[in-house]
N, C-alpha and C positions, 0 to 999 in steps of 0.2 A: 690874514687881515693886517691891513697896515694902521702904524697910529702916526698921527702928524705929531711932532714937534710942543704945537701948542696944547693936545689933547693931553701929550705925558706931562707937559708943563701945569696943567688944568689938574689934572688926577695927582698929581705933587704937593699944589696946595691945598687941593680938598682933604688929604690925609696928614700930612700935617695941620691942618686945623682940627680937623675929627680926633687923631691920634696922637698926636705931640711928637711925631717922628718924621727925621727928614728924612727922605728917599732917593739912592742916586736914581740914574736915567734908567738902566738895567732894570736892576729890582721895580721899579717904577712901571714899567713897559710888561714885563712879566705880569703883577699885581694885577694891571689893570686888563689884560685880556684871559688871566682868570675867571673877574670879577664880572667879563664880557659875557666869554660863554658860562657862566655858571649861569647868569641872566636870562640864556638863549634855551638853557637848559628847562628853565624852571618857567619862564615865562613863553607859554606858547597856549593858544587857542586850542581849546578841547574841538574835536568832530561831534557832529549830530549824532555819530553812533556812538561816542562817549558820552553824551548828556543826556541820551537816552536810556542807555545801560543805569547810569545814575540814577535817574531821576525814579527806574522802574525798581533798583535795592534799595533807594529812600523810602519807597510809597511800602515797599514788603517791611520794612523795619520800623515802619512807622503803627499800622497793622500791630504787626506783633508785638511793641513797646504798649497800645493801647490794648492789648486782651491783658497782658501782664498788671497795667494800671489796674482793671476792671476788675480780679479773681482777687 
């Protein structure tokens, strides 16, 4: 993936603002496609057969959390 110019110029000030630290272009460029795929990582849409599987060990644990209430 490429970053344009203004994107590391963009991610430079964001974190010297956030963090009080100036960033050359390098460290900068790096930082930021880190930050990229850590993103791409964590943020992705679950499948119907993952919200399934969910939805069917919530409804089992919910079940068993209420016999445990009950006794």
């Amino acid at each position: 993936m490429e970053l344009s110019t203004s994107e590391i110029r963009q991610f430079k000030q964001l974190y010297r603002t956030k963090f009080g630290i100036e960033l050359d272009n390098k460290t900068a460029k790096y930082k930021l496609l880190k930050l990229i795929r850590q993103m791409y990582v964590i943020y992705q849409p679950i499948t119907d057969e993952q919200l399934e599987a969910y939805k069917a060990k919530n409804e089992n644990e919910d079940i068993s959390d209420e016999t445990v209430k009950s006794e």
